[in-house]
GULO-847354 format. One record per atom (N, C-alpha, C, CB): atom name; x negated, y, z; residue in three letters; residue number from 1. Coordinates in nm, 2 decimals. Atoms other than C-alpha are relative to their C-alpha. Glycine has a CB too. Example, Ala and Ser with C-alpha at 12.3 -4.5 7.8 and 13.67 -1.06 7.14 Angstrom:
# residues 2
<rec a="N" x="-0.09" y="-0.12" z="0.00" r="ALA" k="1"/>
<rec a="CA" x="-1.23" y="-0.45" z="0.78" r="ALA" k="1"/>
<rec a="C" x="-0.09" y="0.12" z="0.00" r="ALA" k="1"/>
<rec a="CB" x="0.10" y="0.00" z="0.12" r="ALA" k="1"/>
<rec a="N" x="0.09" y="-0.11" z="0.00" r="SER" k="2"/>
<rec a="CA" x="-1.37" y="-0.11" z="0.71" r="SER" k="2"/>
<rec a="C" x="0.08" y="0.11" z="0.08" r="SER" k="2"/>
<rec a="CB" x="-0.04" y="0.05" z="-0.14" r="SER" k="2"/>
//
This chain:
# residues 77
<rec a="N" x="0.05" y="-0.11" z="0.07" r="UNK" k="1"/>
<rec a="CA" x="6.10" y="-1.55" z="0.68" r="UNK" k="1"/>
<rec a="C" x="-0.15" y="-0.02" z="-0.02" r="UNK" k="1"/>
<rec a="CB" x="0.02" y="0.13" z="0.08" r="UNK" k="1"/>
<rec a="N" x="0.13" y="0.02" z="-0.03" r="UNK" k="2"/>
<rec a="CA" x="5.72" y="-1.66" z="0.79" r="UNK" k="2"/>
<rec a="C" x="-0.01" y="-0.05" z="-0.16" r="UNK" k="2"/>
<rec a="CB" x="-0.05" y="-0.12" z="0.14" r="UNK" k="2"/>
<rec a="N" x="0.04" y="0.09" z="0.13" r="UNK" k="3"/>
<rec a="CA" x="5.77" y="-1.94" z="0.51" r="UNK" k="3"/>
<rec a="C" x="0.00" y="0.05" z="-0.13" r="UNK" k="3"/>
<rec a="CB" x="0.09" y="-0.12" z="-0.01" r="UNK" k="3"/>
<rec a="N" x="-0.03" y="-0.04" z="0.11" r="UNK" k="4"/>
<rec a="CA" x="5.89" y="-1.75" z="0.25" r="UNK" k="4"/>
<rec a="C" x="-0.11" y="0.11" z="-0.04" r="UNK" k="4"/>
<rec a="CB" x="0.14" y="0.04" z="0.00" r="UNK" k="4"/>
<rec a="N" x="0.09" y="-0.05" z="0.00" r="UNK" k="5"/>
<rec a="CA" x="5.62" y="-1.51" z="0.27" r="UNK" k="5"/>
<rec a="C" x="-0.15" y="-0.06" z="-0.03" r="UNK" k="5"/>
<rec a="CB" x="0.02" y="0.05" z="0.09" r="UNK" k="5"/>
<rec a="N" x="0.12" y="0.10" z="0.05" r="UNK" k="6"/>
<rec a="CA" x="5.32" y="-1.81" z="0.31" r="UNK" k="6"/>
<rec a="C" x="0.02" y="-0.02" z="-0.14" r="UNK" k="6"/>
<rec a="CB" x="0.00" y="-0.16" z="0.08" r="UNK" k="6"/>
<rec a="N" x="-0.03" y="0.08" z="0.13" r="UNK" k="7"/>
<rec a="CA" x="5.49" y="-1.93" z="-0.02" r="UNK" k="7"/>
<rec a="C" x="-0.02" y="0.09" z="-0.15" r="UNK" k="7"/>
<rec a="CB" x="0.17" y="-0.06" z="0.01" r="UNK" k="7"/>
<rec a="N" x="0.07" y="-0.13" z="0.12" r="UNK" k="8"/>
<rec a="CA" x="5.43" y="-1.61" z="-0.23" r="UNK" k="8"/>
<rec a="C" x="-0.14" y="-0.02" z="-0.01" r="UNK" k="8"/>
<rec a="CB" x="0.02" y="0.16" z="0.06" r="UNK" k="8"/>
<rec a="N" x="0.11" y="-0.01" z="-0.05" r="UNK" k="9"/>
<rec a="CA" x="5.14" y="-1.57" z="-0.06" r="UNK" k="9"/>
<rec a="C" x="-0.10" y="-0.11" z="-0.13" r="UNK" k="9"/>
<rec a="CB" x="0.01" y="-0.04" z="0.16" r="UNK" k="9"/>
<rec a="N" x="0.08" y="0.12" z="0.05" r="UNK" k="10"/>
<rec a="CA" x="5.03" y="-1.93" z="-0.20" r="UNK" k="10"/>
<rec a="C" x="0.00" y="0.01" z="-0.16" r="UNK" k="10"/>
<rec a="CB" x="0.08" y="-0.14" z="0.05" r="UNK" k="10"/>
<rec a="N" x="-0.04" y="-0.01" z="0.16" r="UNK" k="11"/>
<rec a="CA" x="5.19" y="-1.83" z="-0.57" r="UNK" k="11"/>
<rec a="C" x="-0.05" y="0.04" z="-0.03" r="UNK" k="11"/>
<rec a="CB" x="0.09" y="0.03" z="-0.07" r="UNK" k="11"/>
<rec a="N" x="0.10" y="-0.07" z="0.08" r="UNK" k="12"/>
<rec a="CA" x="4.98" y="-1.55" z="-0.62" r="UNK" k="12"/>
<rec a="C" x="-0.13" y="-0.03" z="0.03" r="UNK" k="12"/>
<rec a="CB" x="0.01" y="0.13" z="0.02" r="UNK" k="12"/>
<rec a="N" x="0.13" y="0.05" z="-0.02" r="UNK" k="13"/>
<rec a="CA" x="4.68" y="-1.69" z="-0.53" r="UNK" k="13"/>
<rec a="C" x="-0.06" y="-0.08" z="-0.16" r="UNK" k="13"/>
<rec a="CB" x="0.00" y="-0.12" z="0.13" r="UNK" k="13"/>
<rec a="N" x="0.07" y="0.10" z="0.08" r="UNK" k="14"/>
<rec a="CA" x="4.71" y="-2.00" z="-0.73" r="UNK" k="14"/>
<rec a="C" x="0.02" y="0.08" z="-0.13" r="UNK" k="14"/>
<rec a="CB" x="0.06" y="-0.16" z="0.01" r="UNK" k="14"/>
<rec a="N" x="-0.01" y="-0.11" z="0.14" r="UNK" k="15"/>
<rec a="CA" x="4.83" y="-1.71" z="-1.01" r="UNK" k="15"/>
<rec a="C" x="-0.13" y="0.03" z="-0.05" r="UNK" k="15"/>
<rec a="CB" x="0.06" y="0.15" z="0.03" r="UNK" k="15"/>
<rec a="N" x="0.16" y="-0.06" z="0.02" r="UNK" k="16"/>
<rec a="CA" x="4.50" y="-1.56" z="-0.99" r="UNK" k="16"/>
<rec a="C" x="-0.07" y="-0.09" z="-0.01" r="UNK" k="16"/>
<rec a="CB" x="-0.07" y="0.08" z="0.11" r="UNK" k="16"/>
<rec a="N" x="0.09" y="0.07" z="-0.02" r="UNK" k="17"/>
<rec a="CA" x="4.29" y="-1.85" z="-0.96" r="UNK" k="17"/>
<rec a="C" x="0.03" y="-0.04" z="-0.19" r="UNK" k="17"/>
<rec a="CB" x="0.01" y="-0.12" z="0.15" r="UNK" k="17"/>
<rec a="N" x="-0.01" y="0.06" z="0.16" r="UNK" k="18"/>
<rec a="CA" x="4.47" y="-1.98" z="-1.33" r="UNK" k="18"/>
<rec a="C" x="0.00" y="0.12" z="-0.09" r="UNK" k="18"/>
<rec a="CB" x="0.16" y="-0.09" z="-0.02" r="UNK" k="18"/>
<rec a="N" x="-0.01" y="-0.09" z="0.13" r="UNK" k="19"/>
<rec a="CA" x="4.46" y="-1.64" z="-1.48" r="UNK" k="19"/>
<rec a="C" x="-0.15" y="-0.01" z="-0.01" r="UNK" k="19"/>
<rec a="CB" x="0.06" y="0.17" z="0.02" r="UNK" k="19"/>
<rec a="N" x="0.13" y="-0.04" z="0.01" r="UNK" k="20"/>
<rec a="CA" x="4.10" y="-1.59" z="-1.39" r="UNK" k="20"/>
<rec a="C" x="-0.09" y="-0.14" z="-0.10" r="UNK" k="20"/>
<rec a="CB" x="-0.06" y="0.03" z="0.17" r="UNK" k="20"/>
<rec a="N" x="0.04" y="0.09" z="0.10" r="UNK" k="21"/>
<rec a="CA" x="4.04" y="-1.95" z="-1.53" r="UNK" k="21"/>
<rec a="C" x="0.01" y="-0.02" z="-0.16" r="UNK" k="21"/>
<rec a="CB" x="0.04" y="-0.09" z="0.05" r="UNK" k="21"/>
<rec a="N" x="-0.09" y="-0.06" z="0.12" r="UNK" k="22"/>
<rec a="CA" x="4.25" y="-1.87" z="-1.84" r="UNK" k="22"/>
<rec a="C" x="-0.07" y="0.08" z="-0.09" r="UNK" k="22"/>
<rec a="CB" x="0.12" y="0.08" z="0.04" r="UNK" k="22"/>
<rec a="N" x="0.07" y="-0.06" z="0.09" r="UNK" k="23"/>
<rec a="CA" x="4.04" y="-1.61" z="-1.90" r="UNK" k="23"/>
<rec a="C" x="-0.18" y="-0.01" z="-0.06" r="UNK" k="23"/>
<rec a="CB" x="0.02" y="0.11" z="0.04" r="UNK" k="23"/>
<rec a="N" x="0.13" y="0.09" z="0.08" r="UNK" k="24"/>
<rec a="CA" x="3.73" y="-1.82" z="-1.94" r="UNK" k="24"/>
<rec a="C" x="0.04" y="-0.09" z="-0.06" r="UNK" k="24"/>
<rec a="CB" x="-0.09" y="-0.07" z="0.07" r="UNK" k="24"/>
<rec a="N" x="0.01" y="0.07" z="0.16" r="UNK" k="25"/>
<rec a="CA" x="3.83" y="-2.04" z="-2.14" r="UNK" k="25"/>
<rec a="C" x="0.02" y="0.07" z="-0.08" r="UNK" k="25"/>
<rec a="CB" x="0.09" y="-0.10" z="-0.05" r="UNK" k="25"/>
<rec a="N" x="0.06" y="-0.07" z="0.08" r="UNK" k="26"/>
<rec a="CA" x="3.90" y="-1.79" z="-2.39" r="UNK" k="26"/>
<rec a="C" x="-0.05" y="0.04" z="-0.05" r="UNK" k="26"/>
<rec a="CB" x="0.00" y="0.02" z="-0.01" r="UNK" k="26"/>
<rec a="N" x="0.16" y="-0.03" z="0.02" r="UNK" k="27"/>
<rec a="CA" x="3.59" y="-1.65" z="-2.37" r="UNK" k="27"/>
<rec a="C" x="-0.04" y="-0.08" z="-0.09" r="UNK" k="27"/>
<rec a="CB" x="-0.09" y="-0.01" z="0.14" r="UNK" k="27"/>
<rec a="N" x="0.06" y="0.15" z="0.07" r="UNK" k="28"/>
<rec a="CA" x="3.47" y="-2.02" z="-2.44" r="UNK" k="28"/>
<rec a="C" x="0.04" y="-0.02" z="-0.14" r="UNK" k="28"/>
<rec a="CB" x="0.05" y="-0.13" z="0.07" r="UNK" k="28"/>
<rec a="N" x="-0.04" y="0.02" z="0.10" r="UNK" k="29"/>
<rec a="CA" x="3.69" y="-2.02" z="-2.68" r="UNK" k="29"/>
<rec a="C" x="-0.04" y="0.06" z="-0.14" r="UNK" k="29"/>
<rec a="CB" x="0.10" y="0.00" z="0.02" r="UNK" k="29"/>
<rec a="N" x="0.06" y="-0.08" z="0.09" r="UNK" k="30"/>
<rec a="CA" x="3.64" y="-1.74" z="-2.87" r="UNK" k="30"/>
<rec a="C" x="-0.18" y="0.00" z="-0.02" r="UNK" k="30"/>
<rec a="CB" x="0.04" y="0.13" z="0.05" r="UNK" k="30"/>
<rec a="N" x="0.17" y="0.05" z="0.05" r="UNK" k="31"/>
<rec a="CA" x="3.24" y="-1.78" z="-2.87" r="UNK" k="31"/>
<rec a="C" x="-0.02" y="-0.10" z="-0.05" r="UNK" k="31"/>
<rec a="CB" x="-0.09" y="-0.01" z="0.10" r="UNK" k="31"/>
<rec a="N" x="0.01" y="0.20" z="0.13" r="UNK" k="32"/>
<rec a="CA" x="3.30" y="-2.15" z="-3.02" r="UNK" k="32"/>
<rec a="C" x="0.04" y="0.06" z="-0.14" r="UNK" k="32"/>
<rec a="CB" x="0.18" y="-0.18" z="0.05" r="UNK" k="32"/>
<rec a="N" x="-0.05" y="-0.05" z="0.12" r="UNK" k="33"/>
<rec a="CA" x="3.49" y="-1.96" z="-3.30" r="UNK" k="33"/>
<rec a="C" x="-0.09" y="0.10" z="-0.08" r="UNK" k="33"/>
<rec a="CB" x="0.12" y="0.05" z="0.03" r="UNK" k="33"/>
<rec a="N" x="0.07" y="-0.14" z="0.04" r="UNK" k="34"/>
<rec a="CA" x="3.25" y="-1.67" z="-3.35" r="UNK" k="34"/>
<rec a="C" x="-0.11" y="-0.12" z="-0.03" r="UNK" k="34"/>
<rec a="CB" x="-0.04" y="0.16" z="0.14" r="UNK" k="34"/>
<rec a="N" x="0.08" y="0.06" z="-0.01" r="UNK" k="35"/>
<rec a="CA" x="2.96" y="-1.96" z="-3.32" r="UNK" k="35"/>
<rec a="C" x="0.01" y="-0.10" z="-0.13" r="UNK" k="35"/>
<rec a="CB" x="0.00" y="-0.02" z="0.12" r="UNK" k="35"/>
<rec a="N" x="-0.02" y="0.10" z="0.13" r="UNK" k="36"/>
<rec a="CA" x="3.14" y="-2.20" z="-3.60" r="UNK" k="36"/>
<rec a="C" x="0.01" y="0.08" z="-0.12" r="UNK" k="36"/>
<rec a="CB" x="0.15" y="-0.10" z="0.02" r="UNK" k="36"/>
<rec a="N" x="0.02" y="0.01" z="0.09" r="UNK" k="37"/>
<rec a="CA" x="3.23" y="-2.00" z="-3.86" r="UNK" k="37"/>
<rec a="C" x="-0.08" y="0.15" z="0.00" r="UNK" k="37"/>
<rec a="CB" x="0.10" y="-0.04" z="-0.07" r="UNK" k="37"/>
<rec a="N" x="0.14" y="-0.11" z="0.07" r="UNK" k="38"/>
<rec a="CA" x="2.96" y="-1.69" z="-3.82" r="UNK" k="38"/>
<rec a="C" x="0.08" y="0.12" z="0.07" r="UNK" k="38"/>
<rec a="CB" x="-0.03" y="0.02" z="-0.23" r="UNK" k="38"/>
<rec a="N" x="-0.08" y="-0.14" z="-0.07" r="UNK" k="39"/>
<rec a="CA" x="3.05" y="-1.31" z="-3.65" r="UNK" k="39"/>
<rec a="C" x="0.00" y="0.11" z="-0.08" r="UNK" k="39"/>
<rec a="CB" x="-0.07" y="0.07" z="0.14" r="UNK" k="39"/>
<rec a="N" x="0.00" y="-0.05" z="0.08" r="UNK" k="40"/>
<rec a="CA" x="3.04" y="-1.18" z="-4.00" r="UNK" k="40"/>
<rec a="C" x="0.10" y="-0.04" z="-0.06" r="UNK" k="40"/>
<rec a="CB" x="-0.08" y="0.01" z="-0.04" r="UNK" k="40"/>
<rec a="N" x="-0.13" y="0.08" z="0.10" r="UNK" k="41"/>
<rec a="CA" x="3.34" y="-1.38" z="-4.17" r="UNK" k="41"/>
<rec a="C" x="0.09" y="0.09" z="0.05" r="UNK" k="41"/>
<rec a="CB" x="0.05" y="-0.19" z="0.02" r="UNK" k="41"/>
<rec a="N" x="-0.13" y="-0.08" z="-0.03" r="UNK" k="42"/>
<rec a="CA" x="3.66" y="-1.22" z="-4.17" r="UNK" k="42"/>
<rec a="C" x="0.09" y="-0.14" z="0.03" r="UNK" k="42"/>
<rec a="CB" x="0.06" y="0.12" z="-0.14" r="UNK" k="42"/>
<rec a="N" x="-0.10" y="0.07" z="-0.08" r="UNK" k="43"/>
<rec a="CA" x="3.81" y="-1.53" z="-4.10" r="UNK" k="43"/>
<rec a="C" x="0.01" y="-0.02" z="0.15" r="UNK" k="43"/>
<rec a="CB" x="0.00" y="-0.11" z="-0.05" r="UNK" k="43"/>
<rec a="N" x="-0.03" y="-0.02" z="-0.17" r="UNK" k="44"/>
<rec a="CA" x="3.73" y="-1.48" z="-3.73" r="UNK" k="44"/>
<rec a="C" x="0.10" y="0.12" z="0.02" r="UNK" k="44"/>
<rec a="CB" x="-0.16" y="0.04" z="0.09" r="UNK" k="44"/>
<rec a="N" x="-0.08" y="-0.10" z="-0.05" r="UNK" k="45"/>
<rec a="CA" x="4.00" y="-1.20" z="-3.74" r="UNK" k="45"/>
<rec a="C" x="0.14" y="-0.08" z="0.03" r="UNK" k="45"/>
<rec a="CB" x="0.01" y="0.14" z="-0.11" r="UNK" k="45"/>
<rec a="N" x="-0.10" y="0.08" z="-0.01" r="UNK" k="46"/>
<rec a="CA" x="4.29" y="-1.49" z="-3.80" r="UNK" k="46"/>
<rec a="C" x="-0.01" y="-0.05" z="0.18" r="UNK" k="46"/>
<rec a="CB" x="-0.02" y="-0.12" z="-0.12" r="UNK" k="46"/>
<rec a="N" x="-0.02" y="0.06" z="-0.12" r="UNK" k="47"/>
<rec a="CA" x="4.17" y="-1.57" z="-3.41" r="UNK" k="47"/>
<rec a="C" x="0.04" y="0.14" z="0.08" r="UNK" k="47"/>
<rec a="CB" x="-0.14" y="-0.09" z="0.05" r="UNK" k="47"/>
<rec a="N" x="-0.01" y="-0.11" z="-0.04" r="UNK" k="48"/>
<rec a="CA" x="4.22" y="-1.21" z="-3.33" r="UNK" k="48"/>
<rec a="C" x="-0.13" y="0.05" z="0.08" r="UNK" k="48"/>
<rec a="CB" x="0.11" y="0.00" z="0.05" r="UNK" k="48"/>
<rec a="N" x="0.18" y="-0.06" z="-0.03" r="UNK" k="49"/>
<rec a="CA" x="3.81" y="-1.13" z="-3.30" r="UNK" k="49"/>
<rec a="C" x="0.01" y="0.11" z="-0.14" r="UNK" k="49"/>
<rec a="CB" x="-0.18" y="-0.17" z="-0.03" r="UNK" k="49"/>
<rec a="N" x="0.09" y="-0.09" z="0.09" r="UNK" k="50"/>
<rec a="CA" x="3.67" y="-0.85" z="-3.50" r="UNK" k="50"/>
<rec a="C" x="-0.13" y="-0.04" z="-0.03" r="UNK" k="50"/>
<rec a="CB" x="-0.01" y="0.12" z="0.04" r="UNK" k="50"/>
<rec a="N" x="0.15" y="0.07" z="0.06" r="UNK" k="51"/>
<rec a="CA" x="3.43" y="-0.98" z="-3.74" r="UNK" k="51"/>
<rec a="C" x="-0.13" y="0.14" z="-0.03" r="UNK" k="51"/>
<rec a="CB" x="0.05" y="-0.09" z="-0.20" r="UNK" k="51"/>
<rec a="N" x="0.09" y="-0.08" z="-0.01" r="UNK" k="52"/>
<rec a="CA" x="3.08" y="-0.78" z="-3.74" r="UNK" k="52"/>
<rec a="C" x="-0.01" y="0.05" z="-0.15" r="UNK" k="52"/>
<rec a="CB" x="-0.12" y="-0.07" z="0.06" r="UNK" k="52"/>
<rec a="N" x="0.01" y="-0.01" z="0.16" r="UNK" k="53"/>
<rec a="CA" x="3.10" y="-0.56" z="-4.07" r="UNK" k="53"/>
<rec a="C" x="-0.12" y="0.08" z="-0.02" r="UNK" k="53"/>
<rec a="CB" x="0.13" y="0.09" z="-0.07" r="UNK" k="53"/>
<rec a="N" x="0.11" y="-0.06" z="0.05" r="UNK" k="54"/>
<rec a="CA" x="2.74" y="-0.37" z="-3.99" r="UNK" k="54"/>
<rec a="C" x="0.04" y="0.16" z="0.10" r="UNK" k="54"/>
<rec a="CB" x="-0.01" y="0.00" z="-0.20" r="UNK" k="54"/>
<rec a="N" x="-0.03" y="-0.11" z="-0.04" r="UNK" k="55"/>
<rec a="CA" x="2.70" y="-0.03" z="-3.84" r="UNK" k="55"/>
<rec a="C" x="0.02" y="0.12" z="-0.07" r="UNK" k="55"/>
<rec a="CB" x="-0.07" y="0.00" z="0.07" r="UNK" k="55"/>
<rec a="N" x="-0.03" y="-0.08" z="0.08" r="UNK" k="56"/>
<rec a="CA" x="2.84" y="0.28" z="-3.96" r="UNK" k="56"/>
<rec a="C" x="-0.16" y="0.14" z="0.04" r="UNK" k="56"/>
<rec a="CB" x="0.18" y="0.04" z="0.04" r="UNK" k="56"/>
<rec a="N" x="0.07" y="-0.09" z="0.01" r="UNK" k="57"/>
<rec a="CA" x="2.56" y="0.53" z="-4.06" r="UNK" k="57"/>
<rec a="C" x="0.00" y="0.11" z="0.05" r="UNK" k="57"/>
<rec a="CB" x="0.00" y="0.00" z="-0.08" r="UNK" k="57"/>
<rec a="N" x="-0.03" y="-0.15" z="0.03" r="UNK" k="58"/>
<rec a="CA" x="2.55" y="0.89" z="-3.88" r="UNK" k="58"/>
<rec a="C" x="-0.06" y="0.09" z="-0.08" r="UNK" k="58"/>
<rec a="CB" x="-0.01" y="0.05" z="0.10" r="UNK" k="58"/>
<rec a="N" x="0.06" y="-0.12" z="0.10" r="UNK" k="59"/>
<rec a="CA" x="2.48" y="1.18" z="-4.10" r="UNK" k="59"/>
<rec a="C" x="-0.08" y="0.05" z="0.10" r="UNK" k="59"/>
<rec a="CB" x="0.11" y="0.12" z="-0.08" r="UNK" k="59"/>
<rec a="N" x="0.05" y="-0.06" z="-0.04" r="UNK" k="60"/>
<rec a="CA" x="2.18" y="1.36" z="-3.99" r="UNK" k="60"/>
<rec a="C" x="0.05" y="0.09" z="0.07" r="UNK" k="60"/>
<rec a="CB" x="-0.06" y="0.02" z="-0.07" r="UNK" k="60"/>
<rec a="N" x="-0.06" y="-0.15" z="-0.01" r="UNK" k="61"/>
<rec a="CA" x="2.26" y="1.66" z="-3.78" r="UNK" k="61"/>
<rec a="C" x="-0.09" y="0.10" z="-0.11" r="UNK" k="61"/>
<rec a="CB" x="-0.02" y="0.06" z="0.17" r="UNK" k="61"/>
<rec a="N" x="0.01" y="-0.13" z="0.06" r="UNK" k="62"/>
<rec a="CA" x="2.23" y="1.98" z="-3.97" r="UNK" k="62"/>
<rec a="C" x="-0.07" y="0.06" z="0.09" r="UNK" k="62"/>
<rec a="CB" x="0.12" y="0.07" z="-0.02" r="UNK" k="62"/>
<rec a="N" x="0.02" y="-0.11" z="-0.09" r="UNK" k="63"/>
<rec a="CA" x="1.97" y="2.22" z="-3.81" r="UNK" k="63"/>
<rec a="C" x="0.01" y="0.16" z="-0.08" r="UNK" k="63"/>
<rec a="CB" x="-0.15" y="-0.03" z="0.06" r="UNK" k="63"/>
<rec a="N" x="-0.10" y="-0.12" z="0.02" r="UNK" k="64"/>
<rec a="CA" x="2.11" y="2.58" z="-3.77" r="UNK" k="64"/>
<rec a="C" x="-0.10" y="0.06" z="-0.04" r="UNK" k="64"/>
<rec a="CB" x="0.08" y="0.08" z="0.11" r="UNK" k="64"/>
<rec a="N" x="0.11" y="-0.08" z="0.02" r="UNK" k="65"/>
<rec a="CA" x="1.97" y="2.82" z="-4.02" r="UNK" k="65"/>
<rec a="C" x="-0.02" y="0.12" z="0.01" r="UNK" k="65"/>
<rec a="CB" x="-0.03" y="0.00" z="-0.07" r="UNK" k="65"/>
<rec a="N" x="0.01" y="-0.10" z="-0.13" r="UNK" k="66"/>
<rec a="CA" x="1.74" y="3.06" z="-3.85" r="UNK" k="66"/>
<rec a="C" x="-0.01" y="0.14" z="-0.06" r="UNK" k="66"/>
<rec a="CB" x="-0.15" y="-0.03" z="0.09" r="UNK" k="66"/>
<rec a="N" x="-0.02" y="-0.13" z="0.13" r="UNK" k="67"/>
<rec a="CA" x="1.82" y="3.43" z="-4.00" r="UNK" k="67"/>
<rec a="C" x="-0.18" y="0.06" z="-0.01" r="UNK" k="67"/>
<rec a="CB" x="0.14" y="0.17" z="0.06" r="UNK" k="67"/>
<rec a="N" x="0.14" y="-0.03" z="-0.01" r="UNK" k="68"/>
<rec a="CA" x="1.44" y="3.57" z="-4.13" r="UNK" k="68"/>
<rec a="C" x="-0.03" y="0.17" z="0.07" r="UNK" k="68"/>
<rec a="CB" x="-0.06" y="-0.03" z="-0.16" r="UNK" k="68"/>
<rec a="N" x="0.01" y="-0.05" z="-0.08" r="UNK" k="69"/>
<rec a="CA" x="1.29" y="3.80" z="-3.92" r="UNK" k="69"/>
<rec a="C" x="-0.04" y="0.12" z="-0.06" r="UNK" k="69"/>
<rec a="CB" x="-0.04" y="-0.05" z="0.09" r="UNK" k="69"/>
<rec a="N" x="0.08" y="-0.05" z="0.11" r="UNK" k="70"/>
<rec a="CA" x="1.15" y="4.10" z="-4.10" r="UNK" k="70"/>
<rec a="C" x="-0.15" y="0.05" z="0.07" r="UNK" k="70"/>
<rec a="CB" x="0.09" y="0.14" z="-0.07" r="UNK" k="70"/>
<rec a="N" x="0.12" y="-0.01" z="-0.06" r="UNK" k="71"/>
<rec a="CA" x="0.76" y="4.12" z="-4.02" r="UNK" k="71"/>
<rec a="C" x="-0.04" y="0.14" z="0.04" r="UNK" k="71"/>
<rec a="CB" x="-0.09" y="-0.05" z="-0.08" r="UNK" k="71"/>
<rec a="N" x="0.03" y="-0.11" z="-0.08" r="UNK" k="72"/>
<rec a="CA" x="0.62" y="4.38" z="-3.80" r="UNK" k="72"/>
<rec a="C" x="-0.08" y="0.11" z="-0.15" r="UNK" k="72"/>
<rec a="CB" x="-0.12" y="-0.06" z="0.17" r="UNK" k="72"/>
<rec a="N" x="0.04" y="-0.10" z="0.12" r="UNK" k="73"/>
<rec a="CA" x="0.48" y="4.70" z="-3.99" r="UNK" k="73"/>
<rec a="C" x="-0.12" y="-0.02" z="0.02" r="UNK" k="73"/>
<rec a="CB" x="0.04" y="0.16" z="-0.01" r="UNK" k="73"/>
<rec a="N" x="0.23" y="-0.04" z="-0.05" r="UNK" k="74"/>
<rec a="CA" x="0.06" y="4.68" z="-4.03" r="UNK" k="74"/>
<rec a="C" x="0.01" y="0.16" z="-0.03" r="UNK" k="74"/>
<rec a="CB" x="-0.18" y="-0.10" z="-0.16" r="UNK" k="74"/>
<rec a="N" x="0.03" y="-0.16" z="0.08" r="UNK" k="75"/>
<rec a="CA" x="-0.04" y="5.03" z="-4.00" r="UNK" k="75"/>
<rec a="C" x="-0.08" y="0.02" z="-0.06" r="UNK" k="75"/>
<rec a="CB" x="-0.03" y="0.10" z="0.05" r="UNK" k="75"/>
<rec a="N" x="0.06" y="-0.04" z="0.09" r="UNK" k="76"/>
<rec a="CA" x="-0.21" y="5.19" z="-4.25" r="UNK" k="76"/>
<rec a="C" x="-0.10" y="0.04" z="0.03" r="UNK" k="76"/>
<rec a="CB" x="0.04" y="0.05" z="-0.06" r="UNK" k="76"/>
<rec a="N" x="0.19" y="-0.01" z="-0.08" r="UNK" k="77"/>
<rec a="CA" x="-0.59" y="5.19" z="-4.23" r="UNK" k="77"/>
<rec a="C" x="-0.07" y="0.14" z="-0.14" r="UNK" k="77"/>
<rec a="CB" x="-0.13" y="-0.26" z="-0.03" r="UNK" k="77"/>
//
């Protein structure tokens, strides 16, 4: 039972050790691809990157308008 337990034990390790490597190279990878043909092309989306199309503009906020107040009375002189 010991062994069969060490032996998992050992699988998920070396699991983790090749995912975590796995996911550096893709990194690598993908930054060689973004780096060759530019992070604006759309042909970096064929690697499954989203190519940089610019930022979307927000509209100003609106400020709220303020109802007018009606001016105090001057008294009459």
């Amino acid at each position: 039972m010991g062994a069969v337990r060490a032996g998992k034990q050992e699988a998920s390790k070396q699991l983790r050790l090749l995912t975590s490597d796995s996911l550096r190279l893709a990194s690598v990878v993908f930054a060689a691809v973004k780096e060759h043909y530019g992070s604006r092309e759309e042909k970096i989306a064929e690697f499954g990157l989203q190519p940089f199309r610019g930022r979307k503009v927000k509209p100003a906020p609106e400020e709220p308008e303020l109802p007018e107040l009606p001016l105090p009375a001057q008294p009459a002189q």
